[in-house]
C-alpha positions as CSV (number, residue, x, y, z in Angstrom):
1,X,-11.2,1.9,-10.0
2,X,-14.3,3.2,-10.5
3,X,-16.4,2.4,-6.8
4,X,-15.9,0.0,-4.0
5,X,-18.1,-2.3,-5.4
6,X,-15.9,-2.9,-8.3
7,X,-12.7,-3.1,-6.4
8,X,-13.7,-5.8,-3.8
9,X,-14.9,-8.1,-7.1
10,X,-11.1,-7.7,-8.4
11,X,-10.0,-8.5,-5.0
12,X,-11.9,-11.8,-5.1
13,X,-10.5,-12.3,-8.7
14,X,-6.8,-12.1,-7.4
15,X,-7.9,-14.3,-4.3
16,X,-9.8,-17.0,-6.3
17,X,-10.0,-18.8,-9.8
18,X,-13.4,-19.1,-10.7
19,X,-15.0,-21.9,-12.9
20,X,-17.2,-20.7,-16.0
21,X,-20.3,-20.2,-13.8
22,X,-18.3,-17.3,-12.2
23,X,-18.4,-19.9,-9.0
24,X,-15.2,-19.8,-6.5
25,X,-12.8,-23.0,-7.3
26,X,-9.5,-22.9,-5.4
27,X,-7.2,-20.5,-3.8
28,X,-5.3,-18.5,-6.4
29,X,-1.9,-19.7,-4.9
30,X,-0.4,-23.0,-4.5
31,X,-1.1,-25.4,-3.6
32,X,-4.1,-24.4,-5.0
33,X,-6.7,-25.7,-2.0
34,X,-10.2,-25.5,-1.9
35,X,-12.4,-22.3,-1.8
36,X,-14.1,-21.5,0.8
37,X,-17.8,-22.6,0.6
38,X,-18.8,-19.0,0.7
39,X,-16.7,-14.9,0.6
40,X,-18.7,-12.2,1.9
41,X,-17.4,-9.1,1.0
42,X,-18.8,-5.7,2.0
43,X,-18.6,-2.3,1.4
44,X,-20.8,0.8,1.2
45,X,-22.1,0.5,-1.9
46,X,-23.5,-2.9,-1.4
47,X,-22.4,-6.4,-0.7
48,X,-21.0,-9.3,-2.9
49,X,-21.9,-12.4,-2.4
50,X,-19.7,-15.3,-4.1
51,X,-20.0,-19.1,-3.1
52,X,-17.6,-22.3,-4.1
53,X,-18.9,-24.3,-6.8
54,X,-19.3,-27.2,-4.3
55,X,-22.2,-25.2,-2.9
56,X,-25.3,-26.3,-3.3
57,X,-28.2,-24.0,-4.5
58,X,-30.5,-24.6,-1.3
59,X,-27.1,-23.0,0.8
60,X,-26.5,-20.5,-1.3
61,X,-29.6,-19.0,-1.3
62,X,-30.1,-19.8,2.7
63,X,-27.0,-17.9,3.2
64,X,-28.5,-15.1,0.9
65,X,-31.4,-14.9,3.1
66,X,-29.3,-15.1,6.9
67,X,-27.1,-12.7,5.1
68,X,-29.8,-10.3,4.7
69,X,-31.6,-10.1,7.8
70,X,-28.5,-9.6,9.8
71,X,-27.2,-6.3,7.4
């Protein structure tokens, strides 16, 4: 691994499988639930953001902007 950055985006691979869009779609396990509408993941270099596909744009980018003025 290059940078934490990097590593935390592999973690949410192995935790989720994502639809084309690169959107969250279920849990990588069985019995395959739902994703979570949104996984927050932080670390020094920065912060990744990844949302459910069942999220609509309006939430995602609320939660961008509630995201931001707390860190």
């Amino acid at each position: 691994m290059n940078c934490d950055k990097e590593l935390i985006n592999h973690h949410i691979n192995v935790l989720f499988k994502h639809d084309s869009k690169d959107r969250m779609t279920v849990v990588n396990e069985p019995p395959y639930r739902p994703a979570p509408k949104v996984f927050i993941g932080s670390t020094k270099e920065g912060t990744v953001v990844k949302v459910c596909r069942h999220t609509a744009c309006f939430s995602y980018n609320r939660i961008g902007k509630d995201f931001a003025k707390e860190y």
